[in-house]
BARO-46792 format. One record per residue (C-alpha): residue number from 0; residue in one letter; x, y, z. Coordinates in pm, 1 decimal. Layout:
// BARO-46792
> NUM:A:X:Y:Z;
...
This chain:
// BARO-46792
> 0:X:16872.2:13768.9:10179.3;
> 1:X:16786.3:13371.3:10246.6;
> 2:X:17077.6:13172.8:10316.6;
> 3:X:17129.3:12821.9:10156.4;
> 4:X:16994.0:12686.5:10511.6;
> 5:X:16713.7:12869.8:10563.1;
> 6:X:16569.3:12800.9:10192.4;
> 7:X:16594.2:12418.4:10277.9;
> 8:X:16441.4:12507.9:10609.0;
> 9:X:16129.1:12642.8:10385.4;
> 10:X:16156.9:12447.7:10127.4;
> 11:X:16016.1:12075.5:10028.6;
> 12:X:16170.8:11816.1:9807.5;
> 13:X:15826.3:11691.7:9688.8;
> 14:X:15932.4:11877.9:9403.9;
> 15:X:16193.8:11622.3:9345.9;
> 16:X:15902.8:11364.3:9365.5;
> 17:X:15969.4:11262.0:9710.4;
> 18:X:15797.1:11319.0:10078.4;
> 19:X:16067.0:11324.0:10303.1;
> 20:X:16057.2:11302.3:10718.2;
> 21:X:16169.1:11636.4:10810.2;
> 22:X:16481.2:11514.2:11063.1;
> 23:X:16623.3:11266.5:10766.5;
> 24:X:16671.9:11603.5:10536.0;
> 25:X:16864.5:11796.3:10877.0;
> 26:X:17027.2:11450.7:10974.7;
> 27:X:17169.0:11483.6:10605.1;
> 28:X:17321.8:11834.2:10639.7;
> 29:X:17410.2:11819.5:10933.9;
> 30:X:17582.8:11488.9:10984.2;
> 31:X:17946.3:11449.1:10912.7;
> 32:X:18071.5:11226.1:10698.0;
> 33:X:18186.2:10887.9:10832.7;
> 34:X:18566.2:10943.5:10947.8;
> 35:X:18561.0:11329.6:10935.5;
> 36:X:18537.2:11474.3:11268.8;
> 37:X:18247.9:11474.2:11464.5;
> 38:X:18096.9:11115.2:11329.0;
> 39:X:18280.9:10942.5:11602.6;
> 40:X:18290.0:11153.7:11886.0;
> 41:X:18160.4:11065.2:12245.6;
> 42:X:17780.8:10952.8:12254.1;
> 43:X:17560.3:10978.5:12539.7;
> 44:X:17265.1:10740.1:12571.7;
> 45:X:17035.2:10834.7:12791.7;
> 46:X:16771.8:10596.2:12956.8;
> 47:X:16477.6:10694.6:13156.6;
> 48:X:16308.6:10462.2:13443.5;
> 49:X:15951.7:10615.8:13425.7;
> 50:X:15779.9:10582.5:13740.3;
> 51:X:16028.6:10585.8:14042.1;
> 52:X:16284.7:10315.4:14075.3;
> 53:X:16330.7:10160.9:14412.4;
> 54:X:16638.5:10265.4:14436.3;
> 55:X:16749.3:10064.2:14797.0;
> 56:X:16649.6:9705.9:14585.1;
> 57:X:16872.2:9812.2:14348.0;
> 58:X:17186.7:9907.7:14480.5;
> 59:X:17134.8:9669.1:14812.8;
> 60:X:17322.2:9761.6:15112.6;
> 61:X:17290.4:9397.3:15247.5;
> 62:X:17542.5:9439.8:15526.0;
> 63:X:17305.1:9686.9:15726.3;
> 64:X:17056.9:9561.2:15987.7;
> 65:X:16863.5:9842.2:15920.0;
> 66:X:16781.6:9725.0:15548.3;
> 67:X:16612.9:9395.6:15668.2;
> 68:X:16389.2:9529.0:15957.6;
> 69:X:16258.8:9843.6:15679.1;
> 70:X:16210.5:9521.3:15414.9;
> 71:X:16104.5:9202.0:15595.1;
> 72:X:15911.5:9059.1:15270.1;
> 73:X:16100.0:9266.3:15006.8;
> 74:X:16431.8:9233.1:15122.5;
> 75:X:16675.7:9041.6:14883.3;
> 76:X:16834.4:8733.5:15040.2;
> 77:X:17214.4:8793.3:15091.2;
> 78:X:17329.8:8459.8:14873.1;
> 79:X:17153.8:8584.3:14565.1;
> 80:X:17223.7:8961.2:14583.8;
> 81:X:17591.0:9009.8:14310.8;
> 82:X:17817.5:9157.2:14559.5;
> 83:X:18045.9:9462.1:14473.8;
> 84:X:18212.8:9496.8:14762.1;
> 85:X:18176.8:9372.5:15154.1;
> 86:X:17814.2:9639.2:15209.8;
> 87:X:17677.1:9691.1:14869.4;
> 88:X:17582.4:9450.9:14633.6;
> 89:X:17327.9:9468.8:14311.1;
> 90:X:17005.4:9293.3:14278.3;
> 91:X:17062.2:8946.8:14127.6;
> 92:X:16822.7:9035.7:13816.5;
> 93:X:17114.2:9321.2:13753.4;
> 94:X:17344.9:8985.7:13635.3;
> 95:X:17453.8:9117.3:13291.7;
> 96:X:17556.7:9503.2:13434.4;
> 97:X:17714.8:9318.5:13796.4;
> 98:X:17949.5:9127.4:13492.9;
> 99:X:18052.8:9471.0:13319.6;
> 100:X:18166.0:9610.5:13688.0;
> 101:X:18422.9:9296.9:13679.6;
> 102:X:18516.8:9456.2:13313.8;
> 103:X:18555.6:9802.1:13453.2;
> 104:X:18297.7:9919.2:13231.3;
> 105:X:18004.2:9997.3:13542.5;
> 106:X:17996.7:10335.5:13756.8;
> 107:X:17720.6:10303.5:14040.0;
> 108:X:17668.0:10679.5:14146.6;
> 109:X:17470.0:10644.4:14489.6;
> 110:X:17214.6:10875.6:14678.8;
> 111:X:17125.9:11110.9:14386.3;
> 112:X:16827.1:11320.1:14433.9;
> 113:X:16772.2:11716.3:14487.9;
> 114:X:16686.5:11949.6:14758.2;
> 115:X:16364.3:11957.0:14855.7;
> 116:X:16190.5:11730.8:14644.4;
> 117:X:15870.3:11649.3:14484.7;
> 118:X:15677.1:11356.2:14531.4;
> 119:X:15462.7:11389.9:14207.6;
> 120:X:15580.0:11166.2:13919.0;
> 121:X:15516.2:11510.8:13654.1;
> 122:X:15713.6:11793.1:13849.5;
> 123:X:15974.0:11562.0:13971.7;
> 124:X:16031.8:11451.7:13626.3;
> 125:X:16015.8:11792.5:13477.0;
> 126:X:16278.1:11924.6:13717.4;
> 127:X:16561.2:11574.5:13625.6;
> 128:X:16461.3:11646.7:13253.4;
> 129:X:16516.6:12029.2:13272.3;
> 130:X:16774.7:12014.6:13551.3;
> 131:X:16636.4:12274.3:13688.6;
> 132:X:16382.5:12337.7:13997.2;
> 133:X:16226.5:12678.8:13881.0;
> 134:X:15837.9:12712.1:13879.6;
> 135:X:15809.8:12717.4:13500.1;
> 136:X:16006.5:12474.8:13296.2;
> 137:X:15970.8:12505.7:12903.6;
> 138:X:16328.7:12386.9:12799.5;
> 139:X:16566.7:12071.3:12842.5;
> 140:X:16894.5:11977.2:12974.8;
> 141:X:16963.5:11802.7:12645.3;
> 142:X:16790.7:12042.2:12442.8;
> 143:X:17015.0:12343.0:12599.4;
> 144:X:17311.3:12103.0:12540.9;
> 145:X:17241.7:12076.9:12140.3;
> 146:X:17229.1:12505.3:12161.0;
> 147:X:17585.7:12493.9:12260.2;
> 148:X:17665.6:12199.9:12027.6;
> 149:X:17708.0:12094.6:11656.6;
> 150:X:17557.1:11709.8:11637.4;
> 151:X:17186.5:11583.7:11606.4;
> 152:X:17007.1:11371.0:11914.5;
> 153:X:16750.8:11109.6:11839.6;
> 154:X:16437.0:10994.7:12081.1;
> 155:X:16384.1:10654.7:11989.1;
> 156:X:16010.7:10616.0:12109.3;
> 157:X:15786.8:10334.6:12221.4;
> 158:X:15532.1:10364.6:11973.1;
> 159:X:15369.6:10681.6:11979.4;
> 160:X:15538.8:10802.3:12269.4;
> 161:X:15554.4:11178.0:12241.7;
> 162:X:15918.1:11348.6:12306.8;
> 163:X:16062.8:11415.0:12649.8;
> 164:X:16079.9:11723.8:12832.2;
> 165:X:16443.1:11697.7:12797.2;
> 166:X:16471.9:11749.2:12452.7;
> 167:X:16329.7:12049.4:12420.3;
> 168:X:16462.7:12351.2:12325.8;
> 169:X:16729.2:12247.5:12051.7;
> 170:X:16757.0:12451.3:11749.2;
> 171:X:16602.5:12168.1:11505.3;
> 172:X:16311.6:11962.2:11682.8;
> 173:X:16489.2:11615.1:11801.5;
> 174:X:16334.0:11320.6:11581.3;
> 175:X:16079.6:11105.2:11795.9;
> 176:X:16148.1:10749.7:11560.3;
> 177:X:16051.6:10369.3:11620.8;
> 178:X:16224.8:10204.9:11316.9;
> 179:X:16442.9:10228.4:11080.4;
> 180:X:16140.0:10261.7:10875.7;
> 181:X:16056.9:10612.1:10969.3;
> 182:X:16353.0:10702.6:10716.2;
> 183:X:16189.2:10584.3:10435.3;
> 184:X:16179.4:10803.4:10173.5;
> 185:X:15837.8:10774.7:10002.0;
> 186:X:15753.6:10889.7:9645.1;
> 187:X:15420.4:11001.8:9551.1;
> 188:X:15370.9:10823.8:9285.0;
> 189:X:15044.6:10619.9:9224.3;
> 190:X:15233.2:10298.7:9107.7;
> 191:X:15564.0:10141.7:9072.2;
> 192:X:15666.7:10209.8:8734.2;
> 193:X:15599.2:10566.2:8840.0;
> 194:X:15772.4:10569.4:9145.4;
> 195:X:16086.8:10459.8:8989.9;
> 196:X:16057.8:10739.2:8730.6;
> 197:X:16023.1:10984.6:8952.6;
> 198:X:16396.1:10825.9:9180.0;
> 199:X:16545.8:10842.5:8807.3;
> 200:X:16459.0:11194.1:8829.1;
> 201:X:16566.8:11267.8:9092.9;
> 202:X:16919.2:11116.1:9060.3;
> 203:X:16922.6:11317.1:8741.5;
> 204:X:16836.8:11626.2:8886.3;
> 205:X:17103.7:11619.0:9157.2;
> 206:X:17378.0:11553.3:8892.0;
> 207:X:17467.2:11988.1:8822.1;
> 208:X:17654.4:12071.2:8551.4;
> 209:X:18020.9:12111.0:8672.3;
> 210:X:18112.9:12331.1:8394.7;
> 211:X:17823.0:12567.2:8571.7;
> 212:X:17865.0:12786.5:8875.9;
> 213:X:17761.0:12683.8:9206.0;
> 214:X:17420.8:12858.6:9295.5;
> 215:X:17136.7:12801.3:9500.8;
> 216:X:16935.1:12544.6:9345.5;
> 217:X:17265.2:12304.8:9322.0;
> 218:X:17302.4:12295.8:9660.5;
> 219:X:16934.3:12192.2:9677.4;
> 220:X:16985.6:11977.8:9401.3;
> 221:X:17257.7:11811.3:9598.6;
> 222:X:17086.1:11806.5:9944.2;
> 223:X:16872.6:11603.6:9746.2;
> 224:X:17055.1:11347.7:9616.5;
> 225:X:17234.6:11347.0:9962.4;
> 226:X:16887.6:11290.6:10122.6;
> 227:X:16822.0:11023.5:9918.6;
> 228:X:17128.5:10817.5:9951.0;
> 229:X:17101.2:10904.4:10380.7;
> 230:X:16827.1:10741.7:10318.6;
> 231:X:16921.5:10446.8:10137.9;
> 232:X:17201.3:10387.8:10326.5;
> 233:X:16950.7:10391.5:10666.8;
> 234:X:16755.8:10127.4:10458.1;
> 235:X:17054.8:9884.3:10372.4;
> 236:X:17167.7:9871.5:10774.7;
> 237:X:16868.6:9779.0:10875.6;
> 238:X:16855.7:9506.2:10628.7;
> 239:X:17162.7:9391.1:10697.3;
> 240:X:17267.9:9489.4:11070.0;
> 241:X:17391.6:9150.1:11241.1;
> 242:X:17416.9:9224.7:11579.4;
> 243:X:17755.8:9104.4:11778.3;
> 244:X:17600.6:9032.6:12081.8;
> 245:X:17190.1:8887.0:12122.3;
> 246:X:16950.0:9143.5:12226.0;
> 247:X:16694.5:9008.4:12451.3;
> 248:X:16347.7:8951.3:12268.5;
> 249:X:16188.3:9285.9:12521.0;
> 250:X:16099.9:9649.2:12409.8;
> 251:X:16397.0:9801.4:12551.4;
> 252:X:16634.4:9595.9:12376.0;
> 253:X:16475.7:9673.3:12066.5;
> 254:X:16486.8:9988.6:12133.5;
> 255:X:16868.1:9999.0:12230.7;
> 256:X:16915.4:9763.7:11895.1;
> 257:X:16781.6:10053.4:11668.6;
> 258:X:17005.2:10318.6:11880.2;
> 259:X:17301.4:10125.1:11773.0;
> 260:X:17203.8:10081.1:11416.7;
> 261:X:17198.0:10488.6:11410.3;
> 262:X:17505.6:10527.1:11608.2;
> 263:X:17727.2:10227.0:11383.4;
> 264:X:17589.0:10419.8:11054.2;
> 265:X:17764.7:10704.1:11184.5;
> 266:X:17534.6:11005.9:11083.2;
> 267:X:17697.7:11221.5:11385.1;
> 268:X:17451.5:11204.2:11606.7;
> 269:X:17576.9:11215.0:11966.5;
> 270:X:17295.0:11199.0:12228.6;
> 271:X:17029.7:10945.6:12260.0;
> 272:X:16719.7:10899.7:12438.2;
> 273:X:16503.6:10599.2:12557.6;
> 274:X:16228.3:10489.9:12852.0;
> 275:X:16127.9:10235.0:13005.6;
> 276:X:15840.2:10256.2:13191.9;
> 277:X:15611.2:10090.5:13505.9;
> 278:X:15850.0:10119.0:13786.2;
> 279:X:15558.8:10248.0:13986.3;
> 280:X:15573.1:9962.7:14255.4;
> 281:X:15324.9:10039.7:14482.7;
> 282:X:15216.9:9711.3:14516.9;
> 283:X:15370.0:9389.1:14479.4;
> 284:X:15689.5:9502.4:14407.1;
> 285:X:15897.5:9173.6:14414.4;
> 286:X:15850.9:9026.7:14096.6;
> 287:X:15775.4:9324.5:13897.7;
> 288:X:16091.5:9468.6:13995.8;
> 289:X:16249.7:9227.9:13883.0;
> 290:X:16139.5:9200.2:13576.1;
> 291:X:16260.6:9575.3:13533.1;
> 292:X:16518.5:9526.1:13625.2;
> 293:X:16608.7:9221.3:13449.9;
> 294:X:16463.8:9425.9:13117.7;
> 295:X:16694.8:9660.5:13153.2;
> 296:X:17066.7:9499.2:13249.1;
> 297:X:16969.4:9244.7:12949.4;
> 298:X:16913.1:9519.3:12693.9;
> 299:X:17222.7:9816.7:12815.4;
> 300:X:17432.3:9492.9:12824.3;
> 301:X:17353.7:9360.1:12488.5;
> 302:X:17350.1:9732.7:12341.0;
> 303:X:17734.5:9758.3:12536.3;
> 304:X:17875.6:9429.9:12441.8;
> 305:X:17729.2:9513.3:12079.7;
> 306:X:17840.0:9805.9:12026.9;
> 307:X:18227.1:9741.9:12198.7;
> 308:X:18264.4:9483.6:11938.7;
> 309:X:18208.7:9728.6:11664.1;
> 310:X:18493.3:9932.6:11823.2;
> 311:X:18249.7:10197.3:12015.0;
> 312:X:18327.7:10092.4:12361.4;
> 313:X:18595.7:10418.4:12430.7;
> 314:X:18302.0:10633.1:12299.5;
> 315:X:18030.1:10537.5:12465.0;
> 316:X:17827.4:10621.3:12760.3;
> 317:X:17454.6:10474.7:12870.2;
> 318:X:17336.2:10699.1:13185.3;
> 319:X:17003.5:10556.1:13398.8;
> 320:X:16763.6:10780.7:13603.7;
> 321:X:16476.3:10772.0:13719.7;
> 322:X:16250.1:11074.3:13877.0;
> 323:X:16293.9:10948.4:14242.5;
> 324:X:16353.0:10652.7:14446.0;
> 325:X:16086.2:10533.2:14672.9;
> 326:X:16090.4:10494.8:15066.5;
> 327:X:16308.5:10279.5:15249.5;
> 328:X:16010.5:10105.5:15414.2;
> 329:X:15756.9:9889.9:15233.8;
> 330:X:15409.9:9939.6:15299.7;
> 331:X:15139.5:9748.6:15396.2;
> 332:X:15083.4:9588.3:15004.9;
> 333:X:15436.6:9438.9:14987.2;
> 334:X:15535.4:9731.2:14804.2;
> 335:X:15709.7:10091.2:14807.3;
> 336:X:15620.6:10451.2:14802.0;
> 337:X:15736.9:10774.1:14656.6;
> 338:X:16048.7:10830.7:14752.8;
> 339:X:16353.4:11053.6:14691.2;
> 340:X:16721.6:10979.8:14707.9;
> 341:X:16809.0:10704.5:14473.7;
> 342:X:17078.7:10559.5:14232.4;
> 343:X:17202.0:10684.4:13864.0;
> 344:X:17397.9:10386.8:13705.2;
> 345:X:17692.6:10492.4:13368.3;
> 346:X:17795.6:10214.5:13135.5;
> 347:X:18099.7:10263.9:12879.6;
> 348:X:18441.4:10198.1:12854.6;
> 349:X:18568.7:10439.9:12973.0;
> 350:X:18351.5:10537.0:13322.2;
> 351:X:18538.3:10531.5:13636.7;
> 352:X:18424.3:10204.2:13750.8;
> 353:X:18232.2:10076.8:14111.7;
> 354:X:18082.1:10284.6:14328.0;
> 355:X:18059.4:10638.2:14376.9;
> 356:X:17945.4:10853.5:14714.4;
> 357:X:17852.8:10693.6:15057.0;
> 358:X:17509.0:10479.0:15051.5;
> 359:X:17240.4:10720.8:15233.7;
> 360:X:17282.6:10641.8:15530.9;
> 361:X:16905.4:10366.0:15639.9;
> 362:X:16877.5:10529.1:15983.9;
> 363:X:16911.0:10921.2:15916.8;
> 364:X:16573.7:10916.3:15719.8;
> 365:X:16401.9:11226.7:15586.9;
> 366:X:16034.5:11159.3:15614.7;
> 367:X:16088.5:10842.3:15571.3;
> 368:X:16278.3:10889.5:15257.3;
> 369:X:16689.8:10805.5:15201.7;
> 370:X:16828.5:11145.3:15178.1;
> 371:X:17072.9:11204.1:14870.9;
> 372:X:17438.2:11345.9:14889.5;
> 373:X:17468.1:11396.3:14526.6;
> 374:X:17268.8:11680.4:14348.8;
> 375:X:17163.6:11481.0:14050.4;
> 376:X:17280.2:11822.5:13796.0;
> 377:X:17653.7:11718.6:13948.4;
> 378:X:17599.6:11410.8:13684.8;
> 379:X:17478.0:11579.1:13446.4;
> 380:X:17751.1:11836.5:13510.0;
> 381:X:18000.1:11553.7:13447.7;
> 382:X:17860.8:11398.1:13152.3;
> 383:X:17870.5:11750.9:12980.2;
> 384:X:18196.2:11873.0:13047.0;
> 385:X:18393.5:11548.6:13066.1;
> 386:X:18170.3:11364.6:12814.0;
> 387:X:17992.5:11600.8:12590.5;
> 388:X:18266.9:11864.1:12613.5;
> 389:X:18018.1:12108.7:12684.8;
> 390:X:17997.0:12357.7:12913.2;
> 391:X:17816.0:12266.0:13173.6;
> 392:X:17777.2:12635.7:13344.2;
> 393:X:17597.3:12723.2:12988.0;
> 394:X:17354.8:12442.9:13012.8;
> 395:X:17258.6:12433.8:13403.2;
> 396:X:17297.1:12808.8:13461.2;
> 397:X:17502.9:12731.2:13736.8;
> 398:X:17859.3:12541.4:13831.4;
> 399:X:17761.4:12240.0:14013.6;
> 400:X:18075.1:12067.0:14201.5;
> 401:X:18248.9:11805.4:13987.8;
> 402:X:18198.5:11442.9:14007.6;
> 403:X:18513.5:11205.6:13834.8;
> 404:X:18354.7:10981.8:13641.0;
> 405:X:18539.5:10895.8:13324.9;
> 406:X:18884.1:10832.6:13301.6;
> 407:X:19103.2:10995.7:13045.6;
């Protein structure tokens, strides 16, 4: 016999008049109301450095000999690097985040990586998004994590950008969605006299008769309406969202700006996911780098300082990786190679703030590389039983030793 949710999972409401995206009708059933439990739980947001950040200009241990004689044109001068303690200090385009570690709200995990690791931007990338090293990788970490987990995730996408590995293998496919406009509910009607019609109709529809028992095509009949008014609703933020803090005029901030629009309309969606790419510094690293980097301590800082003033700070959690770091020495075009041990950096209110782990150590190399201490799934392991409040053995297939990061 079909079940109420797998007719809707068959069915269309272009018989209500309407073409609706796919996710908007889920992200209406399965989204809690606001203030009922599970609109404002924790919520991860997850951003990927495509391309291999250089991981030693980022988290800067100035205090070591050994980091001027590997970089003697990419090195950052001492007076402009933002200090966090007597050895490590930030790279001064990092100037927004370096302020949120005097707030507490900054974790710095150092020398992340994986055993054995891959120096091709696709495997390496496959194995951080499906936390997992084995040959064949068809599933992600986040996508495992929705299996063992009521809410919705959302891939906000640059463009056309096609959904991660990471997200794959939920039970609903995660939305890939550049606006606010991809909600729009569009009616197929040839004009606007028509088009209104056909809304009146469908507000009609979705009003049952109460004196009538419930039955299958009232709960369609509502999903409707409640469709519709998601919709709306969607429509109205992004007409009226004022921003509490100013979002940097880049992509990433954008992107970040529409993450918070979906997270302050509370539709119970826990787990977002955004890039940022050309950290592939091969070449002329200095200013490019720096631009990155700038890009992204502008945006997670806006997106933080937004978003705490809305009263999210004690739920929220932005998470940086990248698929590897790149050598400790530059090369011969004032830039950096493929590397492997590198840093993860957690923003929220509630991270254990500074630095976590010892800084790999710039004179035990590994093939040139800075060897990690901390397997990157430890994070991960973290996030999703401290975090999440998943279990982390369910998603990772294994118990990973526990990192503190988040405190109570």
């Amino acid at each position: 016999m079909q079940t109420r949710r797998d007719f809707l999972k068959t069915s269309s409401l272009i018989g209500f008049g309407l073409t609706v995206p796919a996710f908007l009708g889920r992200t209406a059933l399965a989204a809690p109301p606001a203030g009922k439990p599970g609109s404002k739980d924790t919520v991860l947001v997850v951003v990927q450095l495509t391309g291999g950040n250089d991981g030693l200009n980022t988290v800067i241990p100035f205090a070591d000999a050994e980091y001027a004689k590997l970089r003697p044109t990419l090195k950052i001068a001492k007076d402009q690097i933002k200090k966090v303690n007597d050895s490590i200090g930030l790279h001064p385009s990092l100037d927004g985040l370096s302020k949120l570690l005097e707030e507490n709200a900054l974790s710095v995990v150092q020398g992340v990586g994986y055993p054995n690791p891959s120096q091709s931007h696709f495997r390496s990338m496959d194995i951080w998004q499906a936390a997992s090293t084995a040959e064949s990788l068809t599933e992600g970490w986040i996508g495992k994590t929705l299996k063992n987990s009521p809410s919705n995730a959302f891939h906000i996408a640059a463009g056309n950008e096609s959904a991660p590995l990471a997200l794959s293998g939920a039970p609903a496919r995660v939305p890939s969605i550049a606006s606010l406009g991809d909600f729009q509910l569009k009616t197929s009607a040839a004009s606007g006299m028509d088009s209104k019609n056909q809304k009146a109709v469908i507000e009609g529809a979705a009003k049952s008769d109460p004196s009538q028992k419930p039955n299958l095509l009232d709960f369609v009949q509502k999903t409707a309406l409640n469709t519709y008014a998601s919709s709306q609703r969607l429509q109205e933020i992004g007409k009226n969202y004022q921003p509490k803090a100013t979002y940097p005029a880049t992509a990433l901030a954008n992107r970040l700006k529409l993450a918070a629009q979906l997270i302050d309309a509370n539709l119970g969606a826990r787990i977002f996911y955004v890039s940022i790419d050309n950290f592939d510094t091969h070449a002329n690293q200095a200013v490019t780098h720096a631009n990155l980097l700038s890009e992204l301590s502008g945006a997670m800082t806006a997106f933080y300082k937004d978003l705490a003033a809305r009263g999210h700070k004690d739920r929220l959690c932005l998470m940086t990786f990248s698929e590897f770091g790149r050598r400790a020495k530059e090369n011969g075009s004032k830039g950096t190679d493929h590397g492997s041990g590198a840093p993860m950096l957690l923003v929220g209110g509630k991270v254990k703030s500074g630095l976590v782990g010892e800084h790999p150590n710039l004179t035990k190399l590994e093939m040139g590389n800075l060897k990690h201490a901390i397997d990157f799934r430890q994070v991960y392991a973290a996030v999703l039983d401290q975090w999440l409040g998943v279990s982390s053995e369910q998603v990772l297939g294994a118990k990973y030793p526990g990192l503190e990061l988040f405190r109570s």
